[in-house]
N, C-alpha and C positions, 0 to 999 in steps of 0.2 A: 521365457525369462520375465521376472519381475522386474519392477523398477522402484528405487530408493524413492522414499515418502519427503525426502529434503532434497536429497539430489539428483533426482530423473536419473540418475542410472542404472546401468541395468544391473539387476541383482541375481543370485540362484533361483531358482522355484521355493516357496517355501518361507521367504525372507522376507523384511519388512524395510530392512536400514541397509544401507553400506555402510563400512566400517570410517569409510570417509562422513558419511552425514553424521553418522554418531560421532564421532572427534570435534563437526562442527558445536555443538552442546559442550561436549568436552571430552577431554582426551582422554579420563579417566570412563569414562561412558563404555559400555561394551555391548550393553542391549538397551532396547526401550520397550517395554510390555505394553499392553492393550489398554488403554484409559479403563475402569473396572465400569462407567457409564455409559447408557446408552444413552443418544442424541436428544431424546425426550427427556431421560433425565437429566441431562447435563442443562436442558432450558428451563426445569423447575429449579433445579438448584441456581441458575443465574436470574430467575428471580427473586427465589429467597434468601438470595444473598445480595443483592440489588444496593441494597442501601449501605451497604460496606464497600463497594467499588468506587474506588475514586474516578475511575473511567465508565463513561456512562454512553449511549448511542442508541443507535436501533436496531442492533446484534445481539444479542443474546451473548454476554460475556461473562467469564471464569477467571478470577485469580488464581496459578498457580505457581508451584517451585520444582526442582529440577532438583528427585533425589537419586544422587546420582551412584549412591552405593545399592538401592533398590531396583535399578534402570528404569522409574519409572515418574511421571507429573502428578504430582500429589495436590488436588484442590485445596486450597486455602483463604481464608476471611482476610489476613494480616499479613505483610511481606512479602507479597508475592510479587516475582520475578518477571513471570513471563503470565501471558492472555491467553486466555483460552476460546474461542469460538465453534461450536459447533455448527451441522447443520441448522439453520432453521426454515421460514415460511417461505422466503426466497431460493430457488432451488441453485443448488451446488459453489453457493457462497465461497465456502471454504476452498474448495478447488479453483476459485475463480481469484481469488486473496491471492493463493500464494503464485499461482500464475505470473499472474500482474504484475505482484512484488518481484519477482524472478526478471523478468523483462525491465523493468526500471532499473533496475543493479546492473543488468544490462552495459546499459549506457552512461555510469556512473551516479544514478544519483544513491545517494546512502538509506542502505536500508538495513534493520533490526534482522538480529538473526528470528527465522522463519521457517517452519513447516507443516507438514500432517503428520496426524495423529490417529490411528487404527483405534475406535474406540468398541469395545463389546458388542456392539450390533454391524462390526464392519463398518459402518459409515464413518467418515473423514471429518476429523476437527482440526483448524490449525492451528498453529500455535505461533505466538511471537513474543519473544522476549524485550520487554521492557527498557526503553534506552534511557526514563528518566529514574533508573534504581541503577546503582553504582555499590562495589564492597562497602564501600562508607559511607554510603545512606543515599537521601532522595537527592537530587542534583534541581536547580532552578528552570522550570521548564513553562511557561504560558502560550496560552493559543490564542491565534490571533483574533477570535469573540473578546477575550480578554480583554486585547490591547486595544479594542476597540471602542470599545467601551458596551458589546452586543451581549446576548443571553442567547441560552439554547433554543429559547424560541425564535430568536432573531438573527440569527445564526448566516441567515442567505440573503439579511437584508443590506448588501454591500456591494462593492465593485471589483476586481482585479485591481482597477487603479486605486483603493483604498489599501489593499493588499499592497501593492507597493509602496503606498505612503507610509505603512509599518516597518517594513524593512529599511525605509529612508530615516525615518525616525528613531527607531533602536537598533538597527546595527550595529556592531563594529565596521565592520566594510561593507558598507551596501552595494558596492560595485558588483564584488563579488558575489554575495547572497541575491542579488537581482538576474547573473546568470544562468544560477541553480534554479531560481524560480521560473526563468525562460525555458529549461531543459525540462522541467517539471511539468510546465501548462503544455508542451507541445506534445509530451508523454500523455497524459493525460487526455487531451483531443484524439491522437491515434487509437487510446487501449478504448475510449466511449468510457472513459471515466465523470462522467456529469455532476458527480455529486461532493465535490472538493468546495464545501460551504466553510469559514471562518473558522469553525473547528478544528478544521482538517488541516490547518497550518499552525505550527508551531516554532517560537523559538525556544532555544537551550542556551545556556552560559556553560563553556566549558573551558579553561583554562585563560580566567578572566574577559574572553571573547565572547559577545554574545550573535550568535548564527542560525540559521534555519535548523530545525530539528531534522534527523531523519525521517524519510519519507511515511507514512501507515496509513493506512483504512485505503489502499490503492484497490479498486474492484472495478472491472467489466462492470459495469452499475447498467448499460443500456441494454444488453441481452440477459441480466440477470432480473428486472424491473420489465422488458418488454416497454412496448408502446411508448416508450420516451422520448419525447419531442425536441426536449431541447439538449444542448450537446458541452453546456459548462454550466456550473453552476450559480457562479458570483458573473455579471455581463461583462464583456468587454467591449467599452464604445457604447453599451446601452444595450449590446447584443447579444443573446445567448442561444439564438439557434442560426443555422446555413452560415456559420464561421467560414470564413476565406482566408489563403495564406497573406493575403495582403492585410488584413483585418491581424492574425497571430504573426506576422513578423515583420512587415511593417510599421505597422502601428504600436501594436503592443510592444514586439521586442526590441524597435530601435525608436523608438518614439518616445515611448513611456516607459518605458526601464532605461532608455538610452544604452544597451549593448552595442557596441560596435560594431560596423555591416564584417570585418573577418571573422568577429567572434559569434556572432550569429550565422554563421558560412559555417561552420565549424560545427555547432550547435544540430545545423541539419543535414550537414554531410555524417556525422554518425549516425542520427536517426536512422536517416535514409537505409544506410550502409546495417544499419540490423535490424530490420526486418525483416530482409531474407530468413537470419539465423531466428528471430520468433518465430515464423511459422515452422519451422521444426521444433522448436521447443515447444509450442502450443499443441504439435502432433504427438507429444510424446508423456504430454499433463497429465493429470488424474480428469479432466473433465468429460463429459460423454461424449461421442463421436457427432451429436448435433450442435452440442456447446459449441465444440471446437471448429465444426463450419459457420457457425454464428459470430463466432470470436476473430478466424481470419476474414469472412466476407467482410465484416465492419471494418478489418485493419486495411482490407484493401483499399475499397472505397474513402477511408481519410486517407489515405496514402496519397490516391490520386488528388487529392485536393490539396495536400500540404506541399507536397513535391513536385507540384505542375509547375512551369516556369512559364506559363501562358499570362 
């Protein structure tokens, strides 16, 4: 049996979608064909398209749209909907994207519809659809380099606790947005997400509210990077590597976000309680069979560190 390129299930031999991941796209969806690019050119074409992206990184990324009377993602300069990322120098990125994002949704935090994509040389692109494009145009979206007043190059020159001074500062509720950010960094410590710099936080206004954006760019960063020392990107306390639970939830989540010890209780009793369920989801990824011991050893080992009660 195969398994669906969005929804890890299992599909006939033969197949690429279940009927259900394609509805996720949309309902009118019936198939999705082969991107017509191989991974090599899908990285020339996202350089020489580079400077039309308003999203920019160290991914290699595609503008596309979702045509969905053709069943298939049509690259594009202008309008596009949803991202494209191919393979690139970092090995199995894209399977390591949508993993990640997969386990985050998990536990509720909000994430953009997301999957893979079969491109002409068999290798896997993901794909994510765009949450600051709406039927009726661009919606108000800044990250928090932005608000901070940082540039791309400066992007890591900051703190968690700066991070939370934005949220305190432009929320609507910061109450609220300060617990999604708790459920966020603790996600993030588990998957060896290291590299959640200024960029990588966003707010949105939507329905006069202005709140954290949906979650993106979530990756295994420490077995996809290798050799990576430290284990969050922006410090917390000044620290950014041998984090301790007292260091992420004392400190950080009742301290400095001020969440309350039940709501912080709560916070890591779901964690806790799905982990079990990732590592069968991890067992059933598109990643290779070393990834995927790379990816549950490290979930172990912060496990024991986050959920020690020592």
């Amino acid at each position: 049996m195969n398994r669906c390129l969005i929804t890890y299930e299992e599909i006939p031999q033969g197949t690429r979608y279940s009927s259900a991941g394609l509805s996720i796209l949309s309902r009118r969806l019936k198939e999705l064909r082969v991107l017509p690019y191989s991974a090599a050119q899908q990285r020339h074409e996202a350089v020489a398209r580079a400077s039309k992206m308003s999203i920019q990184g160290m991914q290699p990324k595609l503008s596309a749209r979702l045509n969905v009377t053709e069943g298939r993602f049509d690259i594009v300069d202008t309008g596009g909907e949803y991202i494209l990322k191919p393979q690139s120098d970092f090995p199995e990125v894209p399977e390591n994207e949508d993993l990640t994002m997969k386990l985050a949704a998990s536990i509720g935090v909000e994430i953009p519809i997301h999957g893979l994509l079969c491109s002409k040389d068999d290798s896997l692109t993901y794909f994510i659809k765009r949450f600051d494009r709406t039927g009726q145009g661009k919606i108000a979206v800044e990250d928090f380099a932005q608000l901070s007043g940082k540039t791309r190059d400066t992007k890591y020159d900051s703190s968690m606790e700066q991070v939370v001074h934005v949220i305190d500062t432009h929320c609507t509720f910061p109450a609220v947005e300060k617990v999604k950010l708790l459920r966020l960094t603790l996600f993030n410590y588990l998957v060896g997400n290291e590299d959640m710099h200024l960029k990588n936080y966003s707010l949105v206004r939507r329905d006069d509210k202005i709140e954290l954006s949906p979650a993106y760019d979530l990756v295994n960063t420490t077995i996809a990077l290798r050799g990576v020392q430290e284990e969050i990107a922006l410090p917390i306390d000044g620290r950014k590597r041998n984090l301790s639970r007292s260091l992420l939830v004392a400190y950080f989540g009742k301290e400095r976000l001020g969440v309350p010890d039940r709501v912080v209780q709560d916070v890591l009793a779901r964690l806790e309680s799905a982990v079990g369920e990732w590592e069968r989801v991890i067992k059933v990824s598109f990643l290779s069979d070393t990834a995927k011991r790379s990816y549950e050893n490290l979930l172990f080992e912060r496990s024991k560190v986050l959920f020690s009660r020592a």
